[in-house]
C-alpha positions as CSV (number, residue, x, y, z in Angstrom):
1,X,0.0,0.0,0.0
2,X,1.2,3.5,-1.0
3,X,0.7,6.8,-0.1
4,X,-2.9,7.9,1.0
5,X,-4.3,4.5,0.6
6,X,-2.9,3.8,3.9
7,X,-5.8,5.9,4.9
8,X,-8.5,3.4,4.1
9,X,-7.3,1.0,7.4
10,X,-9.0,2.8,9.9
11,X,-11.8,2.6,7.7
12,X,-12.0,-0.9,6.9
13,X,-11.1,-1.6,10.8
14,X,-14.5,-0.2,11.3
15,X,-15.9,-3.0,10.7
16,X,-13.5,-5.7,13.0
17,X,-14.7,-3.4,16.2
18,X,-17.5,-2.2,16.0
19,X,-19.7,-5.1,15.4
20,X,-18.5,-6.9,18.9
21,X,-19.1,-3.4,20.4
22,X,-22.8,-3.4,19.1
23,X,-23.6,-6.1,22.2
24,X,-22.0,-4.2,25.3
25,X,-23.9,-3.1,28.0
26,X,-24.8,0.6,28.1
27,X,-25.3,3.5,30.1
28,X,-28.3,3.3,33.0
29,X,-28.7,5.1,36.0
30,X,-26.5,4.9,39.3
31,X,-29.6,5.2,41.4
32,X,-33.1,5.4,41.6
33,X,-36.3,6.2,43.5
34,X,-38.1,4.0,43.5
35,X,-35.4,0.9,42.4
36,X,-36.4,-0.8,39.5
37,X,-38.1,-4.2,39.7
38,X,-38.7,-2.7,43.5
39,X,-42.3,-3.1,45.3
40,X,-43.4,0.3,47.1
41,X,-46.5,-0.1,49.9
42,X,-46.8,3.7,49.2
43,X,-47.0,5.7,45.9
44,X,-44.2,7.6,45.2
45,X,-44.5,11.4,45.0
46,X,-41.8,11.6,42.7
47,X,-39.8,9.6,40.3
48,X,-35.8,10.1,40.5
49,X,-32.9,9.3,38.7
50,X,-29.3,9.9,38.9
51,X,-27.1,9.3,35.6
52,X,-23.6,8.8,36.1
53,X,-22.8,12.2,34.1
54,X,-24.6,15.6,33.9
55,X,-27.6,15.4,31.7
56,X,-29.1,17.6,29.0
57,X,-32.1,19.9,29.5
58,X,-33.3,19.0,26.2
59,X,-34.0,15.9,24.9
60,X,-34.9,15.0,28.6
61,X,-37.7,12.1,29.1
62,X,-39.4,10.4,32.2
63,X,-42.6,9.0,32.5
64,X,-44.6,6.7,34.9
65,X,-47.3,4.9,33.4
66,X,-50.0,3.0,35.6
67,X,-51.6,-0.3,35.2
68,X,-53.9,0.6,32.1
69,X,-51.1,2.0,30.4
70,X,-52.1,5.4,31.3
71,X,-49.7,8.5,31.9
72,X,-49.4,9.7,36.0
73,X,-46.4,11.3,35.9
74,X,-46.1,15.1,35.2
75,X,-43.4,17.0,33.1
76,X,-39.6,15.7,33.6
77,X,-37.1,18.0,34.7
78,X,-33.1,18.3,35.8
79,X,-32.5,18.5,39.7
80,X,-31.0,21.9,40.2
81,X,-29.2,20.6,43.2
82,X,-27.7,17.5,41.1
83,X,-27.1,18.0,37.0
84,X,-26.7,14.5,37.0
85,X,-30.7,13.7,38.1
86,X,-34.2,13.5,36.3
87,X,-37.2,13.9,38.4
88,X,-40.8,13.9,37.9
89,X,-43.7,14.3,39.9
90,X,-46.4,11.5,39.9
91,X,-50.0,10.7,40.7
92,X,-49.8,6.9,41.3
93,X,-52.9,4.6,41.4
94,X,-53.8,2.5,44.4
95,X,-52.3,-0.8,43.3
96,X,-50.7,-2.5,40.4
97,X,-47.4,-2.5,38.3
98,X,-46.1,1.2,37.4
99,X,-43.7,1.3,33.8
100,X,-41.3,3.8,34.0
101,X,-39.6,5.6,31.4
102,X,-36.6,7.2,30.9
103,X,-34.7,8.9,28.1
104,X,-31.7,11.4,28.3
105,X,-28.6,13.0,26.3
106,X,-25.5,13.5,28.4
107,X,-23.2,16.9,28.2
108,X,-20.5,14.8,26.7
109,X,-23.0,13.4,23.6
110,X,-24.4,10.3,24.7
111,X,-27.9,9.2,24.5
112,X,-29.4,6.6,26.4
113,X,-32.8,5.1,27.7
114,X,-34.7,2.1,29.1
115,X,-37.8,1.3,30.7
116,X,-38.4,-0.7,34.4
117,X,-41.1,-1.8,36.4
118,X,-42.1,-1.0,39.8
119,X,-44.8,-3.0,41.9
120,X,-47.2,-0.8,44.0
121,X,-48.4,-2.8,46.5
122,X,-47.8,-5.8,44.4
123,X,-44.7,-7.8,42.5
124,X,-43.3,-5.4,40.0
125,X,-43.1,-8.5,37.0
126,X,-41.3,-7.0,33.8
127,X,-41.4,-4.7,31.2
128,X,-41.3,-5.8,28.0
129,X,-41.6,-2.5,26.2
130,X,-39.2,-1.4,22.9
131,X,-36.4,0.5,23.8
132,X,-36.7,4.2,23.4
133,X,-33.1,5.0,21.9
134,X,-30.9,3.2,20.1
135,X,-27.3,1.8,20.8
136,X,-24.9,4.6,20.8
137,X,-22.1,2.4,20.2
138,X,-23.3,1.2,16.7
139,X,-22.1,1.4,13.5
140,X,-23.4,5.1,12.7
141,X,-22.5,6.4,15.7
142,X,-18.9,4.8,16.2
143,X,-18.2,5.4,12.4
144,X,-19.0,8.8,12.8
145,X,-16.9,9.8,16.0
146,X,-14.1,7.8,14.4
147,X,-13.8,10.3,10.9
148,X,-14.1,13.4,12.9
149,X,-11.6,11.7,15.2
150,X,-8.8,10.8,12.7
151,X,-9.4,14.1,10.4
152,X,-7.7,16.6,13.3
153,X,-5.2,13.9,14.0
154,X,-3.8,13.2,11.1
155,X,-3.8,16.7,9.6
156,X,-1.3,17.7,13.0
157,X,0.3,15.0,12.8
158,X,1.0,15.4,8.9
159,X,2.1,19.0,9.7
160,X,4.6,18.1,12.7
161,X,6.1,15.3,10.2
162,X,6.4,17.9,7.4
163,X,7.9,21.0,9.1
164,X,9.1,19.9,12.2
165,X,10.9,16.9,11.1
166,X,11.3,16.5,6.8
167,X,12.3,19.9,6.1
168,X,14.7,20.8,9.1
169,X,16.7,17.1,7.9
170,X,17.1,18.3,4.5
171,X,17.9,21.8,5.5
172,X,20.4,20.3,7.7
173,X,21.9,18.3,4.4
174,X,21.0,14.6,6.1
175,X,23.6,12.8,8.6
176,X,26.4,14.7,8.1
177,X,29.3,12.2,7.0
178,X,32.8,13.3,9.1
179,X,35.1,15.3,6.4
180,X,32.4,16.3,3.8
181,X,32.4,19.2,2.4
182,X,29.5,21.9,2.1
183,X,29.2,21.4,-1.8
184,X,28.2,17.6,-0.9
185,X,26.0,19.3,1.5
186,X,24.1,21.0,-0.8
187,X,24.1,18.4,-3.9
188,X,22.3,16.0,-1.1
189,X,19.9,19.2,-0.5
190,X,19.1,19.5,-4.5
191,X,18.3,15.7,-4.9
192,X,16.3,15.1,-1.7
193,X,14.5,17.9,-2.4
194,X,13.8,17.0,-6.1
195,X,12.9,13.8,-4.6
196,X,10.5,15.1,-2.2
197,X,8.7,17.4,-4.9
198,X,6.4,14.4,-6.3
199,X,5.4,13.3,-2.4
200,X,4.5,17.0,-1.5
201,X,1.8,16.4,-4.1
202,X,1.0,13.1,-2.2
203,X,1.3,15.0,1.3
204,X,-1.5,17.9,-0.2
205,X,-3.8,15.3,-1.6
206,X,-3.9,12.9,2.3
207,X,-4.2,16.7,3.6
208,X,-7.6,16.8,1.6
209,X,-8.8,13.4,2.2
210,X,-8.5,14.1,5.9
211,X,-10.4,17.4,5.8
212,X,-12.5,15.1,3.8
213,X,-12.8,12.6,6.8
214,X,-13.6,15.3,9.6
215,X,-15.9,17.1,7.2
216,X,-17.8,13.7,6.8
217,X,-17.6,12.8,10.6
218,X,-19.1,16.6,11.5
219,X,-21.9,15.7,9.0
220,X,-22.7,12.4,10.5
221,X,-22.8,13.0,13.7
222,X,-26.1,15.0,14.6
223,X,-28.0,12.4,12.3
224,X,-26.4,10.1,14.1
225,X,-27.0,11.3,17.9
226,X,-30.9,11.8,16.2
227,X,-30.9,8.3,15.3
228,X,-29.7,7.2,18.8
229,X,-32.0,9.6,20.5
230,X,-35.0,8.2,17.8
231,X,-35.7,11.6,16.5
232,X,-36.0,13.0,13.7
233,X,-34.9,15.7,11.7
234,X,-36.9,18.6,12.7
235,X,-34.6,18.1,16.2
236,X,-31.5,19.1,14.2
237,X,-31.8,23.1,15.5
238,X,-32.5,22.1,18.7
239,X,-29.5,19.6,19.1
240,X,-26.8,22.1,17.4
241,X,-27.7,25.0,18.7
242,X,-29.3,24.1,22.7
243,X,-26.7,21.3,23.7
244,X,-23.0,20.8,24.7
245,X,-22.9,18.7,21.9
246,X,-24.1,21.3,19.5
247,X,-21.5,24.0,20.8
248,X,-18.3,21.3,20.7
249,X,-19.9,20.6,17.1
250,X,-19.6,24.2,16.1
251,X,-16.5,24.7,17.3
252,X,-15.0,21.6,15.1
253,X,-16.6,22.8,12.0
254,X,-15.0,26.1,12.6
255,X,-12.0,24.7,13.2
256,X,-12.2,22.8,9.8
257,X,-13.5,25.4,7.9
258,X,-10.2,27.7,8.8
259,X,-7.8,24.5,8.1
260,X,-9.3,24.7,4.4
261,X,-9.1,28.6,4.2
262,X,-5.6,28.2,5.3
263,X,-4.8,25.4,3.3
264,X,-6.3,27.2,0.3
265,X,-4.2,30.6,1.2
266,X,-0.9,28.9,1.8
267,X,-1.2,26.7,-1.5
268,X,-1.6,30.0,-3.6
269,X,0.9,32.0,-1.6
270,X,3.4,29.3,-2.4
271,X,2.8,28.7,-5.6
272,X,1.6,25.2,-5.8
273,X,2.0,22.1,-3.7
274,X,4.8,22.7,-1.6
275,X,5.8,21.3,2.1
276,X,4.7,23.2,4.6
277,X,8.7,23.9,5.8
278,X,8.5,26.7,8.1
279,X,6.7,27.5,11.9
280,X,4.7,30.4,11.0
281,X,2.9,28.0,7.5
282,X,3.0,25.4,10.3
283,X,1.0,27.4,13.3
284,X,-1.2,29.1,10.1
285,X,-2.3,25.5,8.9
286,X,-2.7,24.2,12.6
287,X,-4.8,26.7,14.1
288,X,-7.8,25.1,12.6
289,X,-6.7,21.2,13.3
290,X,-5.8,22.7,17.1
291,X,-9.1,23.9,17.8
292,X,-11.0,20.8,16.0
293,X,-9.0,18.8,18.8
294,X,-9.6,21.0,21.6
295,X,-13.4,21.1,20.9
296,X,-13.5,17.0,20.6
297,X,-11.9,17.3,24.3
298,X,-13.9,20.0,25.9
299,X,-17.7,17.7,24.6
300,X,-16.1,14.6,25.5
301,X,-15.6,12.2,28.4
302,X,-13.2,14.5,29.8
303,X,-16.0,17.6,30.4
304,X,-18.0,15.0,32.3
305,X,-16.4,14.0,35.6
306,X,-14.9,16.3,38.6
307,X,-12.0,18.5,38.1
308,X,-13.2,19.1,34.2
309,X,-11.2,21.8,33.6
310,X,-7.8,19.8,34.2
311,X,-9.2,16.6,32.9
312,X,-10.0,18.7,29.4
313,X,-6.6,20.4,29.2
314,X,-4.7,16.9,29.9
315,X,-7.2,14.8,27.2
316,X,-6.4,17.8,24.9
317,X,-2.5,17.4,25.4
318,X,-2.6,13.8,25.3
319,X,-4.7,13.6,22.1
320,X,-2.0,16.0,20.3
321,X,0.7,13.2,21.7
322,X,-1.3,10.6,19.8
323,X,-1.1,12.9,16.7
324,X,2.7,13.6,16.7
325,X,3.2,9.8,16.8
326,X,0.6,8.2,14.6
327,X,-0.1,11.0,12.3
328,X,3.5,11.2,11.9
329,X,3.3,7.5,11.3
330,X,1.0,8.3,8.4
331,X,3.4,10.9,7.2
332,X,6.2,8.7,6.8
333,X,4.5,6.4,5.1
334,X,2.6,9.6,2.7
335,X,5.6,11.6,2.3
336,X,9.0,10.2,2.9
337,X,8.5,6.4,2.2
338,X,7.5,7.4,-1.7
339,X,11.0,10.1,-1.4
340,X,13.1,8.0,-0.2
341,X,12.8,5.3,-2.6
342,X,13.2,7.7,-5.8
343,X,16.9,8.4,-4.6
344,X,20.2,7.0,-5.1
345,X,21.5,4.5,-2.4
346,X,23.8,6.7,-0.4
347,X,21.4,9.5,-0.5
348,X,18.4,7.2,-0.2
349,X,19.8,5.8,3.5
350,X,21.1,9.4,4.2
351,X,17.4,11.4,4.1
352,X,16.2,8.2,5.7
353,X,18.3,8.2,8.7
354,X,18.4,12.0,9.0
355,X,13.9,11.8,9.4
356,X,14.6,9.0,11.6
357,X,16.3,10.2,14.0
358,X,14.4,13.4,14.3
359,X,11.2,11.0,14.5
360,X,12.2,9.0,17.1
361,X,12.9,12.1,19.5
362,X,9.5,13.2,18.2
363,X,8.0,9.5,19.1
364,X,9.4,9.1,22.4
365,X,8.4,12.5,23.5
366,X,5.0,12.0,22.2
367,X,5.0,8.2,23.8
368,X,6.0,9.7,27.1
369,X,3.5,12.0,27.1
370,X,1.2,9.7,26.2
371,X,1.6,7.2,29.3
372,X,1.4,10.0,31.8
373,X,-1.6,11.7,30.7
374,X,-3.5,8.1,29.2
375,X,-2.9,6.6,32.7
376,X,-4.0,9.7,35.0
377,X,-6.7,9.3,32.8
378,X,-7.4,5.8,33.2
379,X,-7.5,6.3,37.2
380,X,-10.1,9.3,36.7
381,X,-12.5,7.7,34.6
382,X,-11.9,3.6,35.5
383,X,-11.6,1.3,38.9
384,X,-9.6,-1.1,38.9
385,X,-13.0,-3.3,39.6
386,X,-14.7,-2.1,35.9
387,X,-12.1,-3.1,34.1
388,X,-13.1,-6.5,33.5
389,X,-17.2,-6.0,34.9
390,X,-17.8,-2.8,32.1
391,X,-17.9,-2.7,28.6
392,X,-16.0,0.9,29.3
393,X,-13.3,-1.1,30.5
394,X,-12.8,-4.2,28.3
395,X,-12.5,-1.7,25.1
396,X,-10.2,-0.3,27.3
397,X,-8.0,-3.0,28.1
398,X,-8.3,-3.5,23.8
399,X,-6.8,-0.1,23.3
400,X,-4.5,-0.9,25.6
401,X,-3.1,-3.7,24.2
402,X,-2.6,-2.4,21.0
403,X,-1.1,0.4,22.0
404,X,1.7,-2.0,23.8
405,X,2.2,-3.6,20.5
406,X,2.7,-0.1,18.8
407,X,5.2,0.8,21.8
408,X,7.6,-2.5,20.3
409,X,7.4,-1.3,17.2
410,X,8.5,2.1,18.2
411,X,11.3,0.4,20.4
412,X,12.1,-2.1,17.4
413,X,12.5,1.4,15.0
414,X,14.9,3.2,18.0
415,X,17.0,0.4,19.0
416,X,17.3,-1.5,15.8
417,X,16.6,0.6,12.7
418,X,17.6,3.8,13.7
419,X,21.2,2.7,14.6
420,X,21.1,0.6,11.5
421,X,20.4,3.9,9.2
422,X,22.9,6.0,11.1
423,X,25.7,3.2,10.6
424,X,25.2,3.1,6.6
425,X,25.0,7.4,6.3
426,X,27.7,7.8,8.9
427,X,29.8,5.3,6.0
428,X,30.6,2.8,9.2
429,X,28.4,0.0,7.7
430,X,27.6,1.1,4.1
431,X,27.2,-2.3,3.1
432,X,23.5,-2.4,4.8
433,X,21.2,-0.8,2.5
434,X,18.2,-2.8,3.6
435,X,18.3,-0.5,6.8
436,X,15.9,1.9,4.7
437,X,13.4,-0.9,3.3
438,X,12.9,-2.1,6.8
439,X,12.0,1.3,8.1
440,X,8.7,1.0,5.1
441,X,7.6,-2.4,6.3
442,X,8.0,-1.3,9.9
443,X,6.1,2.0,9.1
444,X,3.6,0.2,7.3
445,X,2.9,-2.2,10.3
446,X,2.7,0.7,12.9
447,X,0.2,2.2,10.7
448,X,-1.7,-0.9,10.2
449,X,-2.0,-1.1,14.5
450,X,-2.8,2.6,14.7
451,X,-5.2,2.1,12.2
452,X,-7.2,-0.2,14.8
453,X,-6.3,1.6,17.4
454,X,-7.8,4.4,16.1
455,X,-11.2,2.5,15.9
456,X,-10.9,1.6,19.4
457,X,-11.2,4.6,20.5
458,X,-13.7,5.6,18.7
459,X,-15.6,3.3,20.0
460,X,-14.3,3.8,23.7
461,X,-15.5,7.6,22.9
462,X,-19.0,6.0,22.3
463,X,-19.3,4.2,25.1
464,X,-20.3,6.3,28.8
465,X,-17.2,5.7,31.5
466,X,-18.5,4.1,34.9
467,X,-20.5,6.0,37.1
């Protein structure tokens, strides 16, 4: 696989995730008054629920229907003491089975609802009533969350690959070989860049299919939330412009739409499709990817718990870890996999180990970053307890896993390759000029794993945390 057809995996991984995913449990309330499947010797006053995360005025449902089928409860509303609680007042009959119903949309996107029985003065029995949303960790849903997802992340990650690691290793003139002379410097400078014209194309065209994927993801997802919610489309205005969701919505689809005014400006300031090879074309292109990212943490899982301001700020910081490292992934593979090969052999190893080695103190920045913030917040969203008993927590034990199998791939690249490459520029082992062809496959692999660890987390993203 070549160039931007790398960016079909997380794609096609849809599919090897999110079906399993379909069957986990869901999000229910924490408590209630009455408990479901209880029996009551009294009528309730009220009905009472308490969500494990603040709930949404709109979209807000709970009703108490009697024996007969009949409606005794009156209009639902949030406890002002407790965001996280539904309450409705009710007129109960004398005797028999009461149905309640609930339905709610969460501040960080998620819909859910069920229906229970209560027993007044008798056994409560069951309900047997359709559910009144749909599973928002279905395909819709999860595919959704997953485009607007990998847009922002691979458009950073591109960008740190492109000026902060491509162009300052050929401005540099590669590994610099003891006793050259500045001439050979610059020849290497002419050719790598000659060689790098034809993938700045590719880079510009996997910029665009990225804006492509968030613009898709930011047009799926209201439909998508509708769907869960079962509403239709005459909700839209309410959803967008009266929710949490709406507002972190807004804020990605201004984020995207000044990426593709940048994009657009710097392309015809420049004169075509050149590399993004300074900071200021860097931070101009960003800005837009930046705030996408930002807005994804602020609506998210992060915004929901206590201490949501820190929480935000360290999901924020360790989602633009995950872009350095895997959208840099992709950029190897887009833009100096395709360069590399069009060179000579000395020069081929020589741009290959001069990337690599600013990479890999890009990677093991980004990885460190990654464990502190991933596991601080692991402890604030996941017990030890739920990481086996919740569907939260056995998606998270997946992502996990795989992201332990992308760390020894990165530590295979630092400890093997990138010594390897250094040896053959540096002229101490120019016989190994398979150093470069491993670093592909390697790439190529990584990619492959981010590609489904990327889908993972889309569907983690789908799925509430425990209360």
């Amino acid at each position: 696989m070549r160039g931007s057809s790398w960016l079909a995996v997380p794609v096609v991984a849809v599919g090897l995730l999110t079906a399993p995913a379909i069957a986990v449990a869901g999000y229910g309330p924490v408590a209630a008054e009455p408990a479901p499947g209880s029996r009551v010797e009294e009528a309730p006053a009220s009905v009472r629920l308490v969500l494990p995360t603040r709930v949404e005025e709109r979209f807000l449902g709970l009703t108490v229907a009697g024996p007969d089928g009949e409606v005794v409860s009156g209009p639902p509303s949030r406890d002002p003491r407790d965001p996280r609680a539904v309450t409705a007042p009710v007129s109960a009959p004398g005797r028999g089975v009461l149905t309640v119903t609930w339905r709610v949309l969460s501040e960080d996107g998620h819909g859910a609802g069920d229906s229970y029985a209560v027993g007044l003065r008798t056994a409560p029995g069951e309900v047997g009533a359709p559910s009144v949303v749909r599973s928002d960790h279905g395909v819709l849903p999860v595919a959704a969350r997953l485009l607007a997802l990998v847009g922002p992340l691979g458009l950073i990650g591109l960008l740190a690959l492109a000026a902060g690691v491509v162009a300052p290793a050929v401005r540099a003139g590669g590994i610099v070989v003891p006793g050259e002379g500045v001439a050979v410097a610059d020849g290497f400078r002419d050719r790598a860049a000659a060689a790098l014209a034809p993938s700045a194309r590719s880079w510009w065209r996997a910029w665009w299919v990225l804006m492509g994927c968030a613009a898709a993801g930011l047009a799926l997802l209201p439909p998508a939330t509708l769907w869960v919610l079962r509403e239709g489309p005459g909700q839209l205005g309410p959803l967008i412009g009266g929710t949490r969701f709406g507002e972190a919505w807004r804020a990605q689809a201004a984020g995207l739409l000044i990426a593709a005014a940048a994009a657009v400006v710097v392309r015809r300031s420049r004169g075509g499709a050149r590399l993004p090879d300074g900071p200021g074309v860097a931070v101009a292109l960003g800005a837009g990817a930046v705030l996408a990212l930002a807005a994804i943490s602020w609506g998210g899982h992060a915004s929901a718990g206590a201490d949501a301001t820190v929480n935000i700020v360290i999901d924020f910081i360790h989602s633009g870890a995950t872009a350095a490292w895997i959208g840099g992934l992709l950029g190897l593979a887009v833009l100096v996999a395709p360069a590399v090969a069009r060179l000579e052999a000395g020069d081929r190893v020589r741009l290959a180990a001069s990337v690599v080695v600013r990479f890999s103190a890009l990677a093991m920045v980004a990885v460190a970053v990654l464990v502190v913030t991933g596991v601080y917040r692991a402890l604030a969203e996941v017990a030890l307890g739920d990481l086996l008993d919740t569907a939260y927590g056995r998606v998270l034990l997946v992502k996990l896993g795989l992201f332990a199998v992308l760390l020894v791939g990165g530590a295979y690249n630092r400890m093997v390759i990138h010594p390897r490459l250094e040896r053959a520029a540096l002229g101490l082992d120019p016989g190994d000029r398979g150093a470069a062809a491993a670093l592909r496959i390697s790439v190529r692999a990584e990619l492959a794993v981010a590609g489904v660890l990327l889908v993972t987390v889309a569907v983690l993203v789908s799925l509430p945390p425990p209360g």
